[in-house]
C-alpha positions as a Markdown table, in Angstrom:
| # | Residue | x | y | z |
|---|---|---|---|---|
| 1 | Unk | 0.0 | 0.0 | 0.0 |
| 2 | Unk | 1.4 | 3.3 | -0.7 |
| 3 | Unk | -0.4 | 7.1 | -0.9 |
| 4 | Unk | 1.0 | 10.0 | -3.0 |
| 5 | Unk | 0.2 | 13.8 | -1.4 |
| 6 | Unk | 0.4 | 17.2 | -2.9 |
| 7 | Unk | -0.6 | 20.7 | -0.3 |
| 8 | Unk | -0.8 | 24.0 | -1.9 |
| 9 | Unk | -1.2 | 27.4 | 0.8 |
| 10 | Unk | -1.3 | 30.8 | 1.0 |
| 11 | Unk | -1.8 | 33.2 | 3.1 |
| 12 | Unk | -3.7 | 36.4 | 2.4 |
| 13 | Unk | -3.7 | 39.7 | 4.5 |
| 14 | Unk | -6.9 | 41.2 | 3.2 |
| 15 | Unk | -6.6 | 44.4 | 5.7 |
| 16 | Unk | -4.0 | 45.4 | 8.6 |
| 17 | Unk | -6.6 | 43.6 | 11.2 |
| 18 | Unk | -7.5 | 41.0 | 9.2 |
| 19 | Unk | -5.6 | 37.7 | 7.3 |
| 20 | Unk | -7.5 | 34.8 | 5.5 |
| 21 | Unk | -5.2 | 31.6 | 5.2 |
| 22 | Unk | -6.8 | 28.9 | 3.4 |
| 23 | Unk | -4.7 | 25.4 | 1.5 |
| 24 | Unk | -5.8 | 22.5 | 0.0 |
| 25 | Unk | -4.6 | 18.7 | 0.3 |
| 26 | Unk | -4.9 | 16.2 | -2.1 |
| 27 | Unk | -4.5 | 12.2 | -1.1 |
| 28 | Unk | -3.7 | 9.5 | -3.3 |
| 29 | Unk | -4.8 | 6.1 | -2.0 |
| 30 | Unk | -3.3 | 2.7 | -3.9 |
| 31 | Unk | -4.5 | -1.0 | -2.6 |
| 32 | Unk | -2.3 | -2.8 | -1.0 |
| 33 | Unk | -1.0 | -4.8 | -3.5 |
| 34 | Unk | 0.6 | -9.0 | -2.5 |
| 35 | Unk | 4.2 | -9.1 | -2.8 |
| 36 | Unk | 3.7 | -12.6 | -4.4 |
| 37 | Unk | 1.0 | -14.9 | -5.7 |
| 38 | Unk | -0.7 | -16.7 | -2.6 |
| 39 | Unk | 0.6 | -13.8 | -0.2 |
| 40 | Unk | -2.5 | -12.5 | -0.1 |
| 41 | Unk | -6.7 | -13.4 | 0.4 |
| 42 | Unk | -10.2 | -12.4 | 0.8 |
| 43 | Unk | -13.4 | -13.6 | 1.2 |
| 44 | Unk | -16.4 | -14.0 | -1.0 |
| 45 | Unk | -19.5 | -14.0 | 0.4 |
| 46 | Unk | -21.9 | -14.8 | -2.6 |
| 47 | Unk | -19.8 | -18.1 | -2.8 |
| 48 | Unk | -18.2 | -18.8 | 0.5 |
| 49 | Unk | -15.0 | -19.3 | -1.1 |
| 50 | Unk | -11.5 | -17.5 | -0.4 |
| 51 | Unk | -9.7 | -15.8 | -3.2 |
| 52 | Unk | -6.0 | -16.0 | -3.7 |
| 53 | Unk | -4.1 | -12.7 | -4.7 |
| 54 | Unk | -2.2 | -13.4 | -7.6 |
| 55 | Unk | -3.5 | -17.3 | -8.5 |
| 56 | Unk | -5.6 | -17.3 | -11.5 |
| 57 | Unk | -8.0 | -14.4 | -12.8 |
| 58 | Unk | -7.3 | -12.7 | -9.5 |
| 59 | Unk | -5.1 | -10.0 | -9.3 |
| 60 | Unk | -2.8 | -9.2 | -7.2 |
| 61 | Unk | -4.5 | -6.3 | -5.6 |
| 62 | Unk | -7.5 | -8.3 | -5.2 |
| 63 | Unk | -9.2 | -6.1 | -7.3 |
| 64 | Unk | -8.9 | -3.0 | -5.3 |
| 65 | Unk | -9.6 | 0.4 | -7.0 |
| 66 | Unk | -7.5 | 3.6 | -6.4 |
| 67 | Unk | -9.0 | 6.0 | -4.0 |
| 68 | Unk | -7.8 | 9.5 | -5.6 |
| 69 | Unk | -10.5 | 11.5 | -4.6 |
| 70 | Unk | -9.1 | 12.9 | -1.4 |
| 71 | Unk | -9.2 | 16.7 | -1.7 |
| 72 | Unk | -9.3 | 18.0 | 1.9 |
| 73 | Unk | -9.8 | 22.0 | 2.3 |
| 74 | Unk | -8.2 | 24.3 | 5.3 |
| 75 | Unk | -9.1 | 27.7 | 6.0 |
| 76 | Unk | -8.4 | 29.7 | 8.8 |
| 77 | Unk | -9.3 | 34.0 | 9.4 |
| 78 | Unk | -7.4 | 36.2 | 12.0 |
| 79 | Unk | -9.0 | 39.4 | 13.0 |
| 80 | Unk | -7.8 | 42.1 | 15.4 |
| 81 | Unk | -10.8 | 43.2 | 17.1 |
| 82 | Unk | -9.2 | 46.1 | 18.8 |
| 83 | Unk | -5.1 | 46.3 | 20.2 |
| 84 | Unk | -5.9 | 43.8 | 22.7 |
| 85 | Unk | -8.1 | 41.5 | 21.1 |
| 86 | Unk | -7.7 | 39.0 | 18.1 |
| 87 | Unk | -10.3 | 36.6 | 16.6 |
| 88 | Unk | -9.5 | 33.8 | 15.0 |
| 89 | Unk | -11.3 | 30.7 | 13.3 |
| 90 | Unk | -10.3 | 27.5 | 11.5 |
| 91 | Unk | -12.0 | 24.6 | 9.5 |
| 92 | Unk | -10.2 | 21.8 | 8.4 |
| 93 | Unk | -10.4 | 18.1 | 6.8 |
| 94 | Unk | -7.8 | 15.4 | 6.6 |
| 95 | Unk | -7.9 | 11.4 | 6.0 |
| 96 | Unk | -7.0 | 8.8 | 8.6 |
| 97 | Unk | -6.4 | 5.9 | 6.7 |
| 98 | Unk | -6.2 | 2.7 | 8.6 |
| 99 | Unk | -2.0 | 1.0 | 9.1 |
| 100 | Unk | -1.1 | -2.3 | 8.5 |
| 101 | Unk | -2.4 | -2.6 | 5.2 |
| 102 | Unk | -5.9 | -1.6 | 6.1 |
| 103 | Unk | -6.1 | 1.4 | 4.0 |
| 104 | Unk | -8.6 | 0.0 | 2.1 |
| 105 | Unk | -10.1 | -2.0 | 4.8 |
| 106 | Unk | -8.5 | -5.8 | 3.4 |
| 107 | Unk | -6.0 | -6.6 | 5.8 |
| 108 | Unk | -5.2 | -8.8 | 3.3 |
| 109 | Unk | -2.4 | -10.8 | 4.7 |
| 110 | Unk | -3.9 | -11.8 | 7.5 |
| 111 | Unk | -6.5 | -13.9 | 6.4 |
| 112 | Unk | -6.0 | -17.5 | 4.6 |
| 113 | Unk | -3.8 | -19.0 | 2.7 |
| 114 | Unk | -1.4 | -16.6 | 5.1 |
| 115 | Unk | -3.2 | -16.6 | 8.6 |
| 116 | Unk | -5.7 | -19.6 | 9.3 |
| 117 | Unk | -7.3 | -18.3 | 12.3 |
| 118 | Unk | -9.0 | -21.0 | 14.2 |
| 119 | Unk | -12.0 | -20.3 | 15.8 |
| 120 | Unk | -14.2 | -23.6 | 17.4 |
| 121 | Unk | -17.4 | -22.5 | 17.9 |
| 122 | Unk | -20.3 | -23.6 | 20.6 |
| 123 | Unk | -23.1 | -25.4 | 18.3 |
| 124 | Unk | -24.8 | -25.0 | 22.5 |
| 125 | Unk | -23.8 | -22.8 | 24.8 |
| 126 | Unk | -24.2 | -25.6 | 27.2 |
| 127 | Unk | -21.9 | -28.0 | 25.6 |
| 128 | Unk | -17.8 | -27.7 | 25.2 |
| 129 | Unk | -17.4 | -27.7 | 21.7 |
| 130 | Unk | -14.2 | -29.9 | 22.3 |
| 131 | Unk | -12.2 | -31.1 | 25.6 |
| 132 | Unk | -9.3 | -28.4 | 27.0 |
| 133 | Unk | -6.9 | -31.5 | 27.4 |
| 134 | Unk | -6.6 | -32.3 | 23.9 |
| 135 | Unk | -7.2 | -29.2 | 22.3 |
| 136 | Unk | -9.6 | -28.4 | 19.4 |
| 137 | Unk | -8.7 | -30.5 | 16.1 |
| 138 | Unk | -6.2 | -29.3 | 13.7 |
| 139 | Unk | -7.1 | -26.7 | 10.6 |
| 140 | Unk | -7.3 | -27.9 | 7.6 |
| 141 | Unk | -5.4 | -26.8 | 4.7 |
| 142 | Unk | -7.2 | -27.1 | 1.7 |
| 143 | Unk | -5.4 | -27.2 | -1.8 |
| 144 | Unk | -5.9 | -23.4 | -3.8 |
| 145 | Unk | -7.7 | -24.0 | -7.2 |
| 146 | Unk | -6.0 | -23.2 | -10.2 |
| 147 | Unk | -8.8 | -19.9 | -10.3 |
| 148 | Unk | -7.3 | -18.5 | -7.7 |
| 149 | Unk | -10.6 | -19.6 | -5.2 |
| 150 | Unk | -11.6 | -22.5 | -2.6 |
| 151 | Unk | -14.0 | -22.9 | -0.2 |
| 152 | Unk | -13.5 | -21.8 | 3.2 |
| 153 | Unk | -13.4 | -24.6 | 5.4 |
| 154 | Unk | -15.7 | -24.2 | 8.5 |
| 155 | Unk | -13.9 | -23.0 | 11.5 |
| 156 | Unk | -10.8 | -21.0 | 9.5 |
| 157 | Unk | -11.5 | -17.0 | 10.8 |
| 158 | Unk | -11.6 | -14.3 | 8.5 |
| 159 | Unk | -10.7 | -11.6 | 9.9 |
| 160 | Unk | -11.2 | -9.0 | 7.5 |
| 161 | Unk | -13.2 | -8.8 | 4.1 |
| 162 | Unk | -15.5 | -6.2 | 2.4 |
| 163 | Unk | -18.9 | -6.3 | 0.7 |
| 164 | Unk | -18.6 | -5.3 | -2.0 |
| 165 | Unk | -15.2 | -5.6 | -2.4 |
| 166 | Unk | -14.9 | -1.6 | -3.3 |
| 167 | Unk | -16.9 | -0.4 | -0.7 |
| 168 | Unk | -14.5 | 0.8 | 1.5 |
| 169 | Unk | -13.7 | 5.0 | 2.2 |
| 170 | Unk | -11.2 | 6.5 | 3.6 |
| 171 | Unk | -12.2 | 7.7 | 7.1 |
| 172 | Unk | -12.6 | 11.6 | 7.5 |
| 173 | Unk | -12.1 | 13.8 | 10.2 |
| 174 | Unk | -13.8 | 17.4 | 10.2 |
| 175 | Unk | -12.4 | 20.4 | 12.6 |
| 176 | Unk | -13.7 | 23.8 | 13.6 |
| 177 | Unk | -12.7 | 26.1 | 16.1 |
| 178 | Unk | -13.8 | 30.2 | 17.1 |
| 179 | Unk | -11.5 | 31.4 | 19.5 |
| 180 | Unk | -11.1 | 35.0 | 21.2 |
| 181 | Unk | -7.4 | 36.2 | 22.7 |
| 182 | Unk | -7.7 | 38.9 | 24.7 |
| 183 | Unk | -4.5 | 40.4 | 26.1 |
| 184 | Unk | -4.9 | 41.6 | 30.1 |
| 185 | Unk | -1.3 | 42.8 | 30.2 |
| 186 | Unk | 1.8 | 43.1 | 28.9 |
| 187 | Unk | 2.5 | 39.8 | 30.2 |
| 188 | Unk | -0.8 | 38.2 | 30.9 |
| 189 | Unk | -3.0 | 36.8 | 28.1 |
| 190 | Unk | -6.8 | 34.9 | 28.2 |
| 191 | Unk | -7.9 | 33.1 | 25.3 |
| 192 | Unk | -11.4 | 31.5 | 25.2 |
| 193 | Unk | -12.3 | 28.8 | 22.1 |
| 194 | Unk | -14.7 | 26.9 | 21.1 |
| 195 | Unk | -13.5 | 23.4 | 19.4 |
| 196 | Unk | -15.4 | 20.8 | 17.5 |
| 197 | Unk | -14.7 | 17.8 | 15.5 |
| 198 | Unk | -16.5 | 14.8 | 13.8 |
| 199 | Unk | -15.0 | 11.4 | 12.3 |
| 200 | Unk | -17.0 | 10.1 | 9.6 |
| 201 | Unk | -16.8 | 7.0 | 7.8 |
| 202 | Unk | -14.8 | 5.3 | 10.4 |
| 203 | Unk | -13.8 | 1.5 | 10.0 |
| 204 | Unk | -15.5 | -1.3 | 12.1 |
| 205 | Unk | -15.3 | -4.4 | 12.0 |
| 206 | Unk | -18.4 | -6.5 | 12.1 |
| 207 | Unk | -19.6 | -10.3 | 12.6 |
| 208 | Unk | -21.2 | -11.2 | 9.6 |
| 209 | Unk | -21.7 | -14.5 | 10.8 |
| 210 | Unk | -23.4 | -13.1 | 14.1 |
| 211 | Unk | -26.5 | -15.5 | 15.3 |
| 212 | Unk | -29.5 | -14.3 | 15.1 |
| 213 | Unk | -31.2 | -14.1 | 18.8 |
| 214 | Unk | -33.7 | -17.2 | 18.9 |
| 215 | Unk | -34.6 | -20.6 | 20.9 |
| 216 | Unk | -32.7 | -23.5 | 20.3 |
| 217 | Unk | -29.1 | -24.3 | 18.5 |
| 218 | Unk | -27.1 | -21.6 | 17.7 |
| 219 | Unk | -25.9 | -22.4 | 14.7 |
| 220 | Unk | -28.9 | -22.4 | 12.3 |
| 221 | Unk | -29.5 | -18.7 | 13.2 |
| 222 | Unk | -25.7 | -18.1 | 11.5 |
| 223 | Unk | -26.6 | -16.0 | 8.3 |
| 224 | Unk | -23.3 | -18.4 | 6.7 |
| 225 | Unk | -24.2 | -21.7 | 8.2 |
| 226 | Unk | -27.0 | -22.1 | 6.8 |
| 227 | Unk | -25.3 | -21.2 | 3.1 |
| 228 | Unk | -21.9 | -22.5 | 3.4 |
| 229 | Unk | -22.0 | -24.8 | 6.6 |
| 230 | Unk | -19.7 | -22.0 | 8.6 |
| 231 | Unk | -20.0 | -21.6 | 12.2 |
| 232 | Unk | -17.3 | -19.6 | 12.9 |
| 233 | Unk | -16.9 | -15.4 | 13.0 |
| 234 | Unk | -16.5 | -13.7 | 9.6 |
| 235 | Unk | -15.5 | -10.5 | 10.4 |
| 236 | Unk | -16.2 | -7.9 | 8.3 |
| 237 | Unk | -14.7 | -4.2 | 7.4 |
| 238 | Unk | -17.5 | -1.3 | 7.1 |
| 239 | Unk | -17.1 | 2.5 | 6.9 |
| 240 | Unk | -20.2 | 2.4 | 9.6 |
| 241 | Unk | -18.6 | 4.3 | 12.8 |
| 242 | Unk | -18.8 | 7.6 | 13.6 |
| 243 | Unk | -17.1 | 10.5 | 16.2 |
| 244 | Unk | -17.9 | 14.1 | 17.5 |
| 245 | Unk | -16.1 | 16.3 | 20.0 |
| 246 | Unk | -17.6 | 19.4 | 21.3 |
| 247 | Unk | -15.7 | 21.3 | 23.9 |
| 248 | Unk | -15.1 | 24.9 | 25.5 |
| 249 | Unk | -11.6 | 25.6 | 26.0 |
| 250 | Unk | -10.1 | 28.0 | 27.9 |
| 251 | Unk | -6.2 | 29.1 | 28.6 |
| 252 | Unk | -4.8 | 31.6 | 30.6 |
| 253 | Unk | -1.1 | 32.6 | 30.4 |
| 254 | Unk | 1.5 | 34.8 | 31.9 |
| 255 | Unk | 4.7 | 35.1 | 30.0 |
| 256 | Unk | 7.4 | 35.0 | 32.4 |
| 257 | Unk | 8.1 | 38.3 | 34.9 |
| 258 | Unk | 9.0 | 39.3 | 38.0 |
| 259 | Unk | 10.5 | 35.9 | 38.6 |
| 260 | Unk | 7.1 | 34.0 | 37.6 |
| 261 | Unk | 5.1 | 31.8 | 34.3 |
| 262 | Unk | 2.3 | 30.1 | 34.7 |
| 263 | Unk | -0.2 | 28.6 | 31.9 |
| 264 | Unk | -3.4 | 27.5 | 33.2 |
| 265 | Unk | -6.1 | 25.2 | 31.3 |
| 266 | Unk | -9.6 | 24.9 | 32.0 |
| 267 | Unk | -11.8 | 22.4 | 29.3 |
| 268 | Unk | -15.4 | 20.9 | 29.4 |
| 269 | Unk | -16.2 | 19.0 | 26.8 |
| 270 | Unk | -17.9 | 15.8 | 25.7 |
| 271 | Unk | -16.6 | 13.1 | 23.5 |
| 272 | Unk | -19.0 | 10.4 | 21.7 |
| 273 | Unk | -18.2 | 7.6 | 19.5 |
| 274 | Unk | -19.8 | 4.2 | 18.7 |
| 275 | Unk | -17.1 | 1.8 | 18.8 |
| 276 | Unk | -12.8 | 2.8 | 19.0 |
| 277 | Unk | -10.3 | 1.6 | 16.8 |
| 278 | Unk | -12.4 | -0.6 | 14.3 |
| 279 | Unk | -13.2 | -3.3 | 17.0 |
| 280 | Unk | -16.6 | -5.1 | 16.7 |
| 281 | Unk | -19.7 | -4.1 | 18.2 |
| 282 | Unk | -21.8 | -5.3 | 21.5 |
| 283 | Unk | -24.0 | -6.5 | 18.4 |
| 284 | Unk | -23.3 | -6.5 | 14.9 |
| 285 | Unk | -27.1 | -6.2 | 13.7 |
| 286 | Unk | -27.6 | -3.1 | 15.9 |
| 287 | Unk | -24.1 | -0.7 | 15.7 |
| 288 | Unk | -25.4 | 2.3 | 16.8 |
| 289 | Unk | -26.4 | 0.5 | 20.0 |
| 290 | Unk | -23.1 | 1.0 | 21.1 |
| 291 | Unk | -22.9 | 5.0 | 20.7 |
| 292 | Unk | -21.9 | 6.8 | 23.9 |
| 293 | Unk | -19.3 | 8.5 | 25.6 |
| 294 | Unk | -15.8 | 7.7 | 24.2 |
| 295 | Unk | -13.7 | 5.5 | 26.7 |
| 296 | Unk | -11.2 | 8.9 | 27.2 |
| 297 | Unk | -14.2 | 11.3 | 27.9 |
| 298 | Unk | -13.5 | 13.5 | 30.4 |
| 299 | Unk | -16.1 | 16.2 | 30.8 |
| 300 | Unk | -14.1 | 18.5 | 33.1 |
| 301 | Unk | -10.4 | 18.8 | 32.8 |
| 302 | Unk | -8.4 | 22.1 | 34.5 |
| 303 | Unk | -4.3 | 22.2 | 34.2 |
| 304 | Unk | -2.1 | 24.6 | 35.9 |
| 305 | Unk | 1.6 | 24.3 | 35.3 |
| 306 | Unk | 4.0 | 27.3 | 37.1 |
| 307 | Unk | 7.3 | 28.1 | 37.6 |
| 308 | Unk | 8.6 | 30.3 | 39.9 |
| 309 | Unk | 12.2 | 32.0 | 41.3 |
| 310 | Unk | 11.9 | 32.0 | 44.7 |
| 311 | Unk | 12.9 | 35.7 | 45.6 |
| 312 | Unk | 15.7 | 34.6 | 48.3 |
| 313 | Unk | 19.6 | 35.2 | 47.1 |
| 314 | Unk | 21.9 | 37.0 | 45.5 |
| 315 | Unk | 20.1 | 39.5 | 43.0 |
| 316 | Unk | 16.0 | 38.5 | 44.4 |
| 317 | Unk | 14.1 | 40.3 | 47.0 |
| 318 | Unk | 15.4 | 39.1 | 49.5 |
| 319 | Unk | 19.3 | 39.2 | 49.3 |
| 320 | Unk | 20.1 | 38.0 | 53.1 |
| 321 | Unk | 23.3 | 40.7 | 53.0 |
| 322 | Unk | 24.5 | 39.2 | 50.1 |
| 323 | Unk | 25.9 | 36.3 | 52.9 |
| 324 | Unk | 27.6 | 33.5 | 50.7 |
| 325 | Unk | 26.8 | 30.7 | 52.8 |
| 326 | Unk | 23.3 | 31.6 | 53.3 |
| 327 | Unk | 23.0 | 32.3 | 49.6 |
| 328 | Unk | 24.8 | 28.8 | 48.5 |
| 329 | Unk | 22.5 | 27.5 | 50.6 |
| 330 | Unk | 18.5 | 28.9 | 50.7 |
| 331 | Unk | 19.3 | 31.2 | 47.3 |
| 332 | Unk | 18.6 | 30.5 | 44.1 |
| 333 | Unk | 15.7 | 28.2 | 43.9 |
| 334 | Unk | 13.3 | 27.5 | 41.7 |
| 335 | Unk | 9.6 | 26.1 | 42.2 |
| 336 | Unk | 7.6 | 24.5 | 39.4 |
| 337 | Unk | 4.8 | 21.8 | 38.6 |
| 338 | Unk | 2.4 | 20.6 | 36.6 |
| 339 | Unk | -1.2 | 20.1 | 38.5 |
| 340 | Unk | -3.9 | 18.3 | 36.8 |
| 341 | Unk | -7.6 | 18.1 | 38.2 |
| 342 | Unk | -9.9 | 16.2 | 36.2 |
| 343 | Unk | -13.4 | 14.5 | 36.4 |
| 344 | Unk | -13.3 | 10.4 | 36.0 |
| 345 | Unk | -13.8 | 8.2 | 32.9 |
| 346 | Unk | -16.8 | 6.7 | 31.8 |
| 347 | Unk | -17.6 | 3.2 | 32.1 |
| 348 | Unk | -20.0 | 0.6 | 31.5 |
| 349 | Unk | -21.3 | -2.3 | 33.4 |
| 350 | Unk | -20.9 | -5.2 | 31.3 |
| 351 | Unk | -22.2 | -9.2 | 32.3 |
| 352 | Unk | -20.0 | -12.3 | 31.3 |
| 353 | Unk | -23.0 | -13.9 | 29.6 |
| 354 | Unk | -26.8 | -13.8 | 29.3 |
| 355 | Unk | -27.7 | -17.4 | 29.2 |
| 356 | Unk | -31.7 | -16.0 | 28.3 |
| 357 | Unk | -30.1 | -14.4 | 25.1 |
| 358 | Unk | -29.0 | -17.9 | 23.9 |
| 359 | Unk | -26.5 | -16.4 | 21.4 |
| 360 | Unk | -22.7 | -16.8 | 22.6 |
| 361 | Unk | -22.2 | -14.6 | 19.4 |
| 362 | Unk | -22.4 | -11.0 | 21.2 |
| 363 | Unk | -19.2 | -9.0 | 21.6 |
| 364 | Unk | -20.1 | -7.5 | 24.7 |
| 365 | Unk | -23.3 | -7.6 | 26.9 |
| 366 | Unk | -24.3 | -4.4 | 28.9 |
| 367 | Unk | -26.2 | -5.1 | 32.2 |
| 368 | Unk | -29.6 | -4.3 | 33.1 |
| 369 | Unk | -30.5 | -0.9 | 34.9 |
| 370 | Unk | -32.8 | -2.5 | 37.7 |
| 371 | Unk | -33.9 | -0.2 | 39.9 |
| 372 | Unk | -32.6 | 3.6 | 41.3 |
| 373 | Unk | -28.5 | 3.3 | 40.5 |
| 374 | Unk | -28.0 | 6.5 | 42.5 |
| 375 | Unk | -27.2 | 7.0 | 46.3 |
| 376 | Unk | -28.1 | 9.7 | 48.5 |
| 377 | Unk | -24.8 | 10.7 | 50.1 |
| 378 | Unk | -22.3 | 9.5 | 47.3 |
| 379 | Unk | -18.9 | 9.4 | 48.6 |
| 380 | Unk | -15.3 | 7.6 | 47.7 |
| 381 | Unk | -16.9 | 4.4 | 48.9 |
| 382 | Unk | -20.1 | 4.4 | 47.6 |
| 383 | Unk | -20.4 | 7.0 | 44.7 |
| 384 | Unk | -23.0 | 5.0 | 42.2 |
């Protein structure tokens, strides 16, 4: 896989108060091509079969269009209010293709021939599907067909494939900020902003082969058992996740004088997503299910980072008589830190299985809300 880029920019001062930048980036994305025949595979689900990169009518690439569509804008306006007061805002867009070959969502060298992941699945979620002692039974290896195709044998993984094949986007982030500077004094500066974000098109990765919720045996509610005979996960690549960040930010800084800096940080905000990172869903039927505060959420978060010269020695306040000894020893010294107060992380009561669901299938499974969660007099002990 490789990407070519090209960035033009310029910068515009329209008036003595007020400067328009503004660029645009453009993003060539190739497919990941095999380094050799047989390095590389997918799946096909209209005929349950994998194909081979580079054996028979398949191409190396897999068939992989060029993404070369990736023109993302930037602007951003500076104004000077009055002497003391600039205001500036941005909008931007960029690409956040995936690494390890998963630009275009294949991940193509990690499925068979090269990888054969193993998965043994439960045909009853109340019966082993094999003893711990001597291990599940080997994988088979099935012979590739001079097309470049075979069928995937039931219980080989796949961990990544697409439908269709070309369906896959680059992901997208979109940024925004408004932001006001006003300067106090000559060494003492506030600046208030507003910043947002959203990520669109993100990758996920889904269970195609996810049971159905039902009575009885699992696997006859398995979309692919009942076409192919597979019972294991198929896991596939969609552009189905999604991101925002909204937050007020705040900053106020004092350049250093008089022996002192500080910068101090003050930010509420609120972070949403569905899933992180591609992984797979609570349920792969019902993605948006899963949308809610991102796992680094942090809705208040206030900084304060200082240093200061501690006026005691030779040429600070306090000079104790310019004494050497007492300046060796209590003069010169310096105090500094970083303080960080912030509100927790979100989290979510999960269960290790919901025998009533009868589907061992489920990523994740959020507990029941039963009753009033809160307390009256939360404390370090007992907050929820």
């Amino acid at each position: 896989m490789c990407s070519s880029d090209l960035f033009a920019q310029d910068s515009w001062r329209i008036t003595p108060r007020l400067t328009l930048n503004y660029g645009l980036r453009w993003e060539d994305y190739l497919p990941q091509t095999a380094a050799k025949a047989g390095g590389a595979g997918t799946f096909d689900p209209s005929t349950g079969d994998v194909l081979v990169a580079g054996v028979g009518s398949i191409p190396l690439n897999l068939g992989v269009k060029a993404y070369n569509l990736g023109f993302a804008p930037r602007v951003g306006i500076a104004f000077q209010a009055t002497p003391k007061t600039v205001i500036r805002t941005g909008y931007g867009q960029s690409f956040n293709p995936g690494g390890l070959g998963s630009v275009f969502g294949q991940g193509a060298d990690y499925n068979p021939p090269i990888v054969n992941a193993q998965s043994v699945n439960q045909t009853n979620i109340y019966i082993a599907p094999f003893n711990l002692l001597n291990g599940p039974p080997a994988p088979p290896e099935p012979p590739v067909g001079s097309n470049g195709t075979y069928p995937l044998p039931d219980d080989i993984g796949i961990n990544y494939f697409l439908n269709p094949l070309n369906s896959y986007r680059i992901p997208e982030a979109y940024f925004w900020n408004f932001t006001v500077q006003r300067s106090i004094t000559s060494t003492l500066a506030l600046e208030v902003a507003y910043v947002g974000n959203v990520g669109r098109h993100l990758f996920e990765t889904l269970n195609a082969n996810q049971a159905l919720l039902g009575p009885g045996d699992v696997d006859p509610r398995r979309p692919y058992y009942n076409l192919y005979g597979l019972e294991q996960g198929l896991y596939q690549y969609c552009n189905c996740d999604n991101s925002n960040y909204n937050g007020l930010q705040t900053k106020l800084q004092k350049q250093f004088s008089h022996g002192l800096d500080f910068l101090m940080t003050y930010t509420w905000s609120k972070a949403l997503t569905d899933t992180e990172g591609g992984s797979v869903p609570s349920n792969s039927y019902d993605v948006r299910a899963d949308y809610g505060p991102a796992s680094w959420d942090r809705t208040h978060t206030f900084t304060f980072q200082h240093d200061w010269d501690i006026p005691v020695g030779k040429n600070r306040t306090w000079t104790m008589g310019n004494n050497a000894v007492a300046n060796a020893v209590l003069g010169g010294w310096r105090l500094s830190g970083v303080h960080t107060v912030e509100s927790g992380l979100p989290f979510t009561p999960s269960v290790a299985n919901a025998p009533l669901l009868n589907d061992p299938d489920f990523a994740a499974l959020r507990a029941d809300v039963v009753g009033n969660w809160q307390v009256s007099n939360p404390n370090a002990n007992e907050w929820f």
